[in-house]
N, C-alpha and C positions, 0 to 999 in steps of 0.2 A: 579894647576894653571899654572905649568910649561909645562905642556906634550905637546906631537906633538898636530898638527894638522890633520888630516887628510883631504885629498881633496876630497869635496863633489859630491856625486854619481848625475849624470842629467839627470832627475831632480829630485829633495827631494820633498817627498808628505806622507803625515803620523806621528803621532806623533811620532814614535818610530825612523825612518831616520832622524827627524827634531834632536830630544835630540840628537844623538848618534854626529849628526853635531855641535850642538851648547854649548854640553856639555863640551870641553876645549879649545873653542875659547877665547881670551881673550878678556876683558873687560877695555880698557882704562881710567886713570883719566884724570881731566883736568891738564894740565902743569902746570898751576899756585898751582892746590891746592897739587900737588905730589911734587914742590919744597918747597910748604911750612913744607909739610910731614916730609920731610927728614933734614929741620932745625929743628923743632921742638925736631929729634928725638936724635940728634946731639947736643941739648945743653943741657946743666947739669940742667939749672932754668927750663927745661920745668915742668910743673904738668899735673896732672892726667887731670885735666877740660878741660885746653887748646888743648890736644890733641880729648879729649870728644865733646867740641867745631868743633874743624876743620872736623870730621870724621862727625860728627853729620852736619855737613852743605854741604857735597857733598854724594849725596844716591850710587855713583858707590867706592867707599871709603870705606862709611856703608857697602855697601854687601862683599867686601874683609874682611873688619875685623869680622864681623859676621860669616861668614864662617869658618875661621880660631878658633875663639873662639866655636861656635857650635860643632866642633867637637870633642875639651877638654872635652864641657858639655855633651856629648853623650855618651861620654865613661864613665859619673859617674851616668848614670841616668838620667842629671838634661838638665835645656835650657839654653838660653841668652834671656835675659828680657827686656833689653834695651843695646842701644849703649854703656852708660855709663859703661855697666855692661859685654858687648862686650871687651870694651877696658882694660880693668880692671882684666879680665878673662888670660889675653893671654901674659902678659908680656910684657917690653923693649926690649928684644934681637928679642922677634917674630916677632915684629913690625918694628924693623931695615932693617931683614931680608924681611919683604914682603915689606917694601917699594924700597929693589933691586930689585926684581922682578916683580912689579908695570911697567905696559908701561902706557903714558901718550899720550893725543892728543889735541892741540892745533885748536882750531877751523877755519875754512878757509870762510871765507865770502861771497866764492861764492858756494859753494858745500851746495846744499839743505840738502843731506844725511846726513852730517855733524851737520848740522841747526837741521833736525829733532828728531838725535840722543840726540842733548841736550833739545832739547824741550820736549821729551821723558824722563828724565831725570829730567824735572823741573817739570811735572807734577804729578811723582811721590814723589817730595817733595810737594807739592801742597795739595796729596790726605795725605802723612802724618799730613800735619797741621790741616788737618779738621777732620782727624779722631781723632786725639790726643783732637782737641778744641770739640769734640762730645763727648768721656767721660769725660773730665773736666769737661763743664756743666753738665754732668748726676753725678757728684761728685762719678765716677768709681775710684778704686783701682790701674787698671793695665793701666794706662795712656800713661807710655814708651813702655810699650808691643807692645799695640796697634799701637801706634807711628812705630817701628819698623817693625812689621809687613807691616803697610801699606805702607812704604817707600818699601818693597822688592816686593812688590805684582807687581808691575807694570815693571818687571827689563827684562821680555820677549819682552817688545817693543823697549828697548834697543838695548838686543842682536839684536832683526829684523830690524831695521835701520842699524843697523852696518853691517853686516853679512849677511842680504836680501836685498839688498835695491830694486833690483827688484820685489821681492815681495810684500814689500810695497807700491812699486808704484801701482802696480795691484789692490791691496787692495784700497788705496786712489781712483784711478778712479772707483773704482765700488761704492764706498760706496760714496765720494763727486760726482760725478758728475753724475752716474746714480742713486742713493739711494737707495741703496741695504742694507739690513739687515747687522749689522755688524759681526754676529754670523756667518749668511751664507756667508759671502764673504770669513771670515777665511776659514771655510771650506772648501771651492771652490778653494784656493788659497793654502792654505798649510796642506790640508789635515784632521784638527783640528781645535778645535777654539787654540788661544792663551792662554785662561786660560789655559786650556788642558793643555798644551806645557809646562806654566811656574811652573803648578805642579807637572809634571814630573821633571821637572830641578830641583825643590825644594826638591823635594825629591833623586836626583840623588847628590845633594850638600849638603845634610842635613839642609839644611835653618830649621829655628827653627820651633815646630809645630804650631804655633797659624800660621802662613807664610802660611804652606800646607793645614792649614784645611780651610782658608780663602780661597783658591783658588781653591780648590776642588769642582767640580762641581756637589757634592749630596750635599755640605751646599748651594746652589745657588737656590733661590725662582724661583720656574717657572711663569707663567703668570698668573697665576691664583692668588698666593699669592701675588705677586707684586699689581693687582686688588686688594685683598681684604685689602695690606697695606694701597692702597691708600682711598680705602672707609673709613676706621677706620679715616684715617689723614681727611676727607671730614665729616667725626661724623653724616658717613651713619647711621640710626635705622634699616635697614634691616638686618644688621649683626647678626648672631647667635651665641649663646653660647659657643659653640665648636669653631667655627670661629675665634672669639675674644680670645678662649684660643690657638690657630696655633698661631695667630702673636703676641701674647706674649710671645711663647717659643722661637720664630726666635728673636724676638728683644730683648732677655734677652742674649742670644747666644756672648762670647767672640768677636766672627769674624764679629758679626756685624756692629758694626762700621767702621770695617776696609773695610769691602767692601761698607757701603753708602759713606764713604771719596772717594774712589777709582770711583767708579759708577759715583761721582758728577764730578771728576777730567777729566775724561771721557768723559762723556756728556758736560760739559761746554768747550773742547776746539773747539766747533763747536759756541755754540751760548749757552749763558746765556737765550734767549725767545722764545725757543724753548717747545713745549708742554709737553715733556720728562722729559726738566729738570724745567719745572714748577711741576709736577707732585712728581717728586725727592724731590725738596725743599716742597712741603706738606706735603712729606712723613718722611722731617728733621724737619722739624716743630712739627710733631707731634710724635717723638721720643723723644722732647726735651722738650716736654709739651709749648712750647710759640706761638709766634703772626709771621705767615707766611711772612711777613713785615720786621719783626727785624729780625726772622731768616736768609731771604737773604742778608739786610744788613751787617750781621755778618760776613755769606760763602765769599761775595764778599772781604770785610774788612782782613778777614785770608788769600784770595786770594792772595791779592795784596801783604802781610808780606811776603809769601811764595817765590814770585817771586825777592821782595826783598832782600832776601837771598841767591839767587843763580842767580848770575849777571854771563852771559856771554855773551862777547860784540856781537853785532848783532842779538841774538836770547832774545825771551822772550816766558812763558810760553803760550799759544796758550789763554788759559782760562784767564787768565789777558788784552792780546788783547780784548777781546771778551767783556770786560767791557766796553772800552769806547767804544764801538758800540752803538748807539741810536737803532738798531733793529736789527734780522736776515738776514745775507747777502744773498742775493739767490747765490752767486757765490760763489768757496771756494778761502778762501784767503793766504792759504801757504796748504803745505805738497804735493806740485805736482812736481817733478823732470824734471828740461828743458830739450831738446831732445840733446844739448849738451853735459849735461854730465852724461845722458842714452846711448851715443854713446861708453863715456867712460868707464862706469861700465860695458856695455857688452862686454866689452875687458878684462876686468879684471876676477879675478875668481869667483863673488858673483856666488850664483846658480841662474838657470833661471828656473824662471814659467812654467809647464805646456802647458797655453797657450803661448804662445810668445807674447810679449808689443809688440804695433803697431809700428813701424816704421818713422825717420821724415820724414815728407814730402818732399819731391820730385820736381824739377821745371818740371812739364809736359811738354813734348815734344807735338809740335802741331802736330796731327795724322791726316792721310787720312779719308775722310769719306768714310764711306763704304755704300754700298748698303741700302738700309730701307728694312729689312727682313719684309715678311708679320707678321702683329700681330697675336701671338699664341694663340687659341680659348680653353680655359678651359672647362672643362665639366662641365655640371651643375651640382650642389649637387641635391642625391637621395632622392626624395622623398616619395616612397614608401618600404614597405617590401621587400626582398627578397622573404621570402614565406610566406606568414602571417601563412597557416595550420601548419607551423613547431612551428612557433613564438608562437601562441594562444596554441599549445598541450606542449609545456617549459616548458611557463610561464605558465600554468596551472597547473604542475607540481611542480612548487614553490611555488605557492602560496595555492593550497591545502591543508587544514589543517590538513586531515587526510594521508598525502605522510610523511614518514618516512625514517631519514636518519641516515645510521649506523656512517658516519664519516665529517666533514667537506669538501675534498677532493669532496665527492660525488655533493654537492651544487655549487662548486665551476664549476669541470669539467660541470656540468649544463647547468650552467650560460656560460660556453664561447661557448658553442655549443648552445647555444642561439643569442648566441650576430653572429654569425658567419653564423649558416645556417637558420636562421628566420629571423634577420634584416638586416644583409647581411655586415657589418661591416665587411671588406678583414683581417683587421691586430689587433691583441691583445697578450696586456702583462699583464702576473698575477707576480703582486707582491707581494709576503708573508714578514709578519713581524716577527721577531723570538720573541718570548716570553721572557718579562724578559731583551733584549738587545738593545731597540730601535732602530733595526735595520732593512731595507727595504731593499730587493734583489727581483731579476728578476728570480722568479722560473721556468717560464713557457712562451711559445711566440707560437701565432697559425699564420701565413703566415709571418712571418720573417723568411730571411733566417740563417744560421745556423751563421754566424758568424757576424750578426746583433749585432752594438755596445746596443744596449738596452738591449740584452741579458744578459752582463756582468756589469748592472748598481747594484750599492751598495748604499744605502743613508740611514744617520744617521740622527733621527726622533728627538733626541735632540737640531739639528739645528733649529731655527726658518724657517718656509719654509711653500712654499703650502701643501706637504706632510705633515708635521708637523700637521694644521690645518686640512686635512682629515684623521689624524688619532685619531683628538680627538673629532669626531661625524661624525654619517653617511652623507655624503654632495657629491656633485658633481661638476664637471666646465668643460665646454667647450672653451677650447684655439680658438680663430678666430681671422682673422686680426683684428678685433676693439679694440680687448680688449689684444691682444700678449704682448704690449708694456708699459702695467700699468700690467700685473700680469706675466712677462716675469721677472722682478728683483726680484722673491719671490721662483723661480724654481733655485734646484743647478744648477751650469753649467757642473757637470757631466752626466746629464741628458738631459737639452737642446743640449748640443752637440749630443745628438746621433740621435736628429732628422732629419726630413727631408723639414721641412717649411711650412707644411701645417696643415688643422686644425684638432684638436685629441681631445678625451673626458677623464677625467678620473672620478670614483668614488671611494668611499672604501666601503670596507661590511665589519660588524662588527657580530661577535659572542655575543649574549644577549651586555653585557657592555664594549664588549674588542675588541678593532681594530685586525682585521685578513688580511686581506689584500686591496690593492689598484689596480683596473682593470684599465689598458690603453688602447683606442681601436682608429683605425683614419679606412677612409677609401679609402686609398693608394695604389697600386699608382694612381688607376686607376679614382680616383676622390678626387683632393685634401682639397675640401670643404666639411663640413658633413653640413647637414639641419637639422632646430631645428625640425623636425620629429627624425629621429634619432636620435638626444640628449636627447627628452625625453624619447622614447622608453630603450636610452640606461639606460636612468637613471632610470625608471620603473623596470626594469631587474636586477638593481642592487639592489634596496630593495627589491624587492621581495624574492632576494636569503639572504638579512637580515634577512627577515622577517625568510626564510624556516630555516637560521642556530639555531633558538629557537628549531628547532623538532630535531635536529641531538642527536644521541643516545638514 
C-alpha cells in the first residue's frame, strides 16, 4: 500500500499495463470517515463492533482492512468471511498502523471525477445490500460472505474514476450518448472489459476467493443462459430438462448472488424502467421464489437504506436518483466531465485514451468563402460479374459434393479467389479464429497493401459485438450508408478505425458446428458502394464454402 508509484506508459491498453498501473495506486478514504478511524482507534472504550461498524459503512475502508486481514488468512490456509471477521483477524496495533498510512479525500463540489469516484463507491455499497438481502431471504448460511464480496466486486470502477478519469469519460460518451454495449466500450477503451481488470487486481491483492471467483469471467452466464434464466423466471414450458438442470447449478452457485446484487447496482444507475433491468428483476424474482411486484418493491426499499448509509454531501447513489424519476430519461443525467475541468485533467498526469477526447469547442473565426468546387461524381456500384466463367467453375467447385478437401486452408483459399477474380470484389480480409481462445485476427488480406491497418486487427469474441454474433452462426451483413449508423456502435473501434468509409460486406464460415473464420470483402477504392448483386453473390460464396468445409478430410 506504501510503494512508489510508477508513471504511466502513453497510452495504457491491455489488461496486464492496466494492473501493473493501477496495482499500487492508492485508494483514498473519505476525511470524515479516516478521522473517525483514528479516534476510534485512540480510545481505550472503543470495541470490537464500533470499529466493525465504521469499516462496515465505507467499502474503500472495507477493502483496506480486508486486504490486510486476507493475507494473515492466506498464509494459514484459511479466508475472511466477513468484515467483522476482517477486523477481528488483524489486531489493534495493525489498524493503528494502516490508519497512518491511510490518505483521505475530501470531496470537492465541483469536480465531476470526484462526484463519480463516490458514486462509484456508493454503488458498490448498494450492490452489497441487495446481495446480503438476497441470501437472507433465501435463508443462506454465508450472508457476510456474500456481503463482502459484493462490496469489493465493484472497487475497479473506483480505482477508474480516480486514476482514469479520461477514460471514463470515453467510456460514458460511448456508452450514454451513443449506446454502445458496455462490454464493448471497455474493450475499446481500455483494452479489457473492467471485470477482466478487477480480477486481475483481485487476485494481485489476494482479495478473498468468493471476491475472484465472482468476478471471474468463466463464472459469468453468456447470453444464452442469461435467456434461458429469464424464461425459467417467465415459467416458459419450452424449457428442457437438461436446461432447467444448467440454471439450477448456476443459481445454487456461492457467487451468485454476488453478481445478481452487483448486475442490478449497475444497470439501475441508468434507469430502474429500462427492459434490462425489468428483465433482471424477473430474474430476482424468481430466484427468491415471490411476486415480481414486491420483489421491486423490496430492491427499491434496500436501495434507498443503502444510500442512506453512505451520505456524501453533493453526490448520491446514481440508482437511488433513478427512483424518483417517473420514467427513463433519454438524456443522461450525471457522469459526463465539463470541458473545464477536461482541460484540467489533461494537464495533469491521468493517462490518455488511445483515441484523444474531443476538444472544447472553439469560437470560430468567420472564414472566406471559397470557390464552390464542382460536385464529385461517384462511381456507380457494380452490377455485374467480373467473370461470371470464373465465378460459375469456383463456386462449382464448392458446392460439389463429390470435390474433396484435404485441409480447411484449401476452402478457404477458394473462396477468396472466388470472391476476387469471379465477382470481382478489389479488397479482402480472412479472419481466422484460434481454437479454444476467442480470439479473431487478420490472417490474410488480398489487394491491401502491406502495411494496411486491418492487417494487424485483433478482436476478442468474448466482447458482446457484431463479430461476436457472426461467430455464433453462419450470417452475413452489408455495412452501407443506411444502416452504418444503427450497427456502427456494435463494431470495436479497433476495427472501424482501420477503414476507409465506404460500404464492405462481411460473413463468417463455420466448419460443421464451430466458427472458423470471418471474410471481409468492400470493393475499394475504385467503387466505394457494393450492390446488393454482389452482396448476395458474396454471401452465396460464403455458404457454399460452409457448406464444402463438411467434405474437408
Amino acid at each position: 500500500m506504501g510503494q512508489s508509484q510508477p508513471t504511466p506508459p502513453q497510452p495504457l491498453h491491455g489488461i496486464d499495463a492496466w494492473a501493473d498501473y493501477l496495482e499500487h495506486r492508492p485508494l483514498p478514504v473519505r476525511a470524515s470517515v479516516l478521522a473517525r478511524f483514528k479516534r476510534l482507534l485512540a480510545s481505550d472504550r472503543t470495541t470490537l463492533q464500533q470499529l466493525t461498524q465504521l469499516v462496515s459503512s465505507d467499502p474503500v475502508l472495507s477493502l483496506h482492512v480486508t486486504r490486510l486481514a486476507q493475507q494473515r488468512h492466506a498464509e494459514k490456509g484459511t479466508s475472511v468471511t466477513g468484515i467483522q471477521h476482517a477486523v477481528g483477524s488483524i489486531g489493534l496495533e495493525t489498524l493503528i498502523n494502516l490508519g497512518h498510512e491511510l490518505t483521505s479525500l475530501k470531496v470537492n463540489p465541483t469536480s465531476m471525477q470526484q462526484k463519480m469516484y463516490f458514486r462509484a463507491i456508493a454503488d458498490s455499497l448498494h450492490a452489497s445490500w441487495q446481495s446480503a438481502e438476497l441470501c437472507r431471504q433465501r435463508g443462506l448460511p454465508f450472508v457476510e460472505e456474500v456481503r463482502l464480496a459484493a462490496l469489493l466486486y465493484g472497487c475497479i470502477h473506483w480505482l477508474a474514476w480516480l486514476h482514469a478519469p479520461l477514460h471514463k469519460q470515453r467510456y460514458q460518451e460511448r456508452v450514454l450518448l451513443k449506446g454502445v454495449d458496455v462490454a464493448l466500450a471497455e474493450a475499446d477503451i481500455f483494452g479489457c472489459t473492467l471485470q477482466s481488470l478487477g480480477a486481475e487486481l483481485s487476485r494481485r491483492w489476494r482479495l478473498p476467493p468468493l471476491t475472484i471467483e465472482a468476478l471471474n469471467h468463466a463464472t459469468s452466464p453468456d447470453r444464452k443462459a442469461l435467456q434461458q434464466l429469464h424464461r425459467r423466471a417467465l415459467q416458459d414450458p419450452s424449457l428442457g430438462h437438461l436446461e432447467q438442470r444448467d440454471i439450477n447449478q448456476l443459481t445454487q452457485q456461492r457467487f451468485f448472488p454476488v453478481k445478481l446484487g452487483n448486475w442490478l447496482a449497475l444497470t439501475t444507475t441508468r434507469s430502474w424502467q429500462t427492459d434490462k433491468a425489468a428483465r433482471l428483476i424477473d430474474i430476482i424474482a424468481d430466484y427468491l421464489s415471490s411476486d415480481p411486484d414486491r420483489v421491486r418493491a423490496g430492491l427499491r426499499r434496500h436501495c434507498a437504506e443503502a444510500a442512506r448509509c453512505y451520505h456524501v454531501a453533493g453526490t448520491l447513489s446514481p440508482a437511488s436518483e433513478m427512483i424518483m424519476l417517473p420514467s427513463a430519461s433519454p438524456r443522461p443525467l450525471t457522469g459526463l466531465i465539463s470541458d473545464a475541468e477536461l482541460k484540467q485533467l489533461l494537464q495533469g498526469q491521468s493517462p490518455r485514451p488511445e483515441v484523444p477526447l474531443p476538444k472544447a469547442k472553439a469560437k470560430p473565426e468567420p472564414a472566406r468563402p471559397a470557390p464552390a468546387a464542382p460536385p464529385r461524381q461517384e462511381p456507380a456500384p457494380v452490377e455485374t460479374l467480373l467473370d461470371p466463367h470464373c465465378h460459375a467453375r469456383l463456386l462449382a467447385r464448392l458446392t460439389d459434393p463429390e470435390q474433396r478437401f484435404d485441409k480447411p486452408a484449401q476452402v478457404l483459399h477458394l473462396l477468396l479467389q472466388a470472391i476476387q477474380q469471379g465477382l470481382g470484389l478489389e479488397r479482402q480480409a480472412l479472419f481466422l479464429i484460434k481454437p479454444g481462445q476467442q480470439t479473431l485476427y487478420c490472417a490474410h488480406g488480398v489487394g491491401l497493401s502491406d502495411n494496411h491497418p486491418l492487417r494487424g486487427v485483433k478482436l476478442n469474441l468474448a466482447v458482446p459485438s457484431l463479430f461476436k454474433r457472426l461467430s455464433e452462426r453462419p450470417a452475413g451483413i452489408w455495412l452501407h450508408a443506411r444502416n452504418r449508423k444503427a450497427l456502427g456502435n456494435t463494431l470495436p473501434e479497433s476495427f472501424t478505425a482501420c477503414l476507409d468509409g465506404g460500404d464492405y460486406a462481411l460473413m463468417s464460415v463455420f466448419q460443421r458446428n464451430r466458427p472458423l473464420a470471418v471474410v471481409y470483402a468492400d470493393s475499394q477504392p475504385g467503387h466505394p458502394r457494393l450492390s446488393n448483386v454482389q452482396f448476395e453473390h458474396f454471401k452465396a460464396l460464403c455458404a457454399a464454402a460452409t457448406q464444402a468445409m463438411r467434405r474437408v478430410g
